[in-house]
N, C-alpha and C positions, 0 to 999 in steps of 0.2 A: 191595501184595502182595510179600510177600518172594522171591527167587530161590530157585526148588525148590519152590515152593507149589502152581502148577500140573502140575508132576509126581506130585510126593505125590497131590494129589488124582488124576489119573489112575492111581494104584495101578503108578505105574515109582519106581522105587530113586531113593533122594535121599543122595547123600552126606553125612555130615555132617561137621563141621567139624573135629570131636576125632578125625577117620578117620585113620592112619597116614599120610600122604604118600608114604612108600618103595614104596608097593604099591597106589597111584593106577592103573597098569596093569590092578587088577583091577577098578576103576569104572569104568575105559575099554571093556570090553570085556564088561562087564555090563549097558551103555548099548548097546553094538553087539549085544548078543543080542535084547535089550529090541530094537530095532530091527528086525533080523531076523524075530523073532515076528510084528511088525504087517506087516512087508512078505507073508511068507507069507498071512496072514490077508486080507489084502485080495487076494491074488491067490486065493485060493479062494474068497473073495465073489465077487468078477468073473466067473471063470468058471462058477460056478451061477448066476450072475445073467442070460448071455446067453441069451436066447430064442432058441426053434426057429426062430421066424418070420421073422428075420433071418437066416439060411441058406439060400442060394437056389443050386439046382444048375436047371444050365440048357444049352442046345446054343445059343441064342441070348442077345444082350444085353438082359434086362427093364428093367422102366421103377425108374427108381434108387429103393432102400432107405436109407436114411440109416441109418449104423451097420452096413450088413447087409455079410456076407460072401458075393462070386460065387464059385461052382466051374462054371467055362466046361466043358463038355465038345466033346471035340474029335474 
């Protein structure tokens, strides 16, 4: 498999070779948006992804949740 293949197929920007070199700054930072995008993305997965159920408000310590969040009240 050639280098950029599995980009291409992911549908991110592939430089190519006949590209200008003097304005490579704009592949660098068209890989860093490209990037940016799936960071967002995955942080709006995650948080629709956390269930109610794992939120636990409480005046005492329950019996542990794995992954859940306490809100102790005091």
């Amino acid at each position: 498999m050639a280098i950029g293949d599995k980009a291409a197929a992911k549908g991110l920007y592939v430089v190519e070779a006949t590209d200008d070199h003097a304005v490579g700054y704009q592949d660098i930072n068209r890989r860093g948006d490209e990037l940016a995008d799936e960071i967002d993305a995955r942080a709006a997965g995650d948080a629709a992804a956390f269930p109610a159920s794992k939120i636990i408000i409480s005046d005492t310590f329950p019996a542990v949740v794995n992954g859940g969040l306490l809100f102790k009240v005091v």
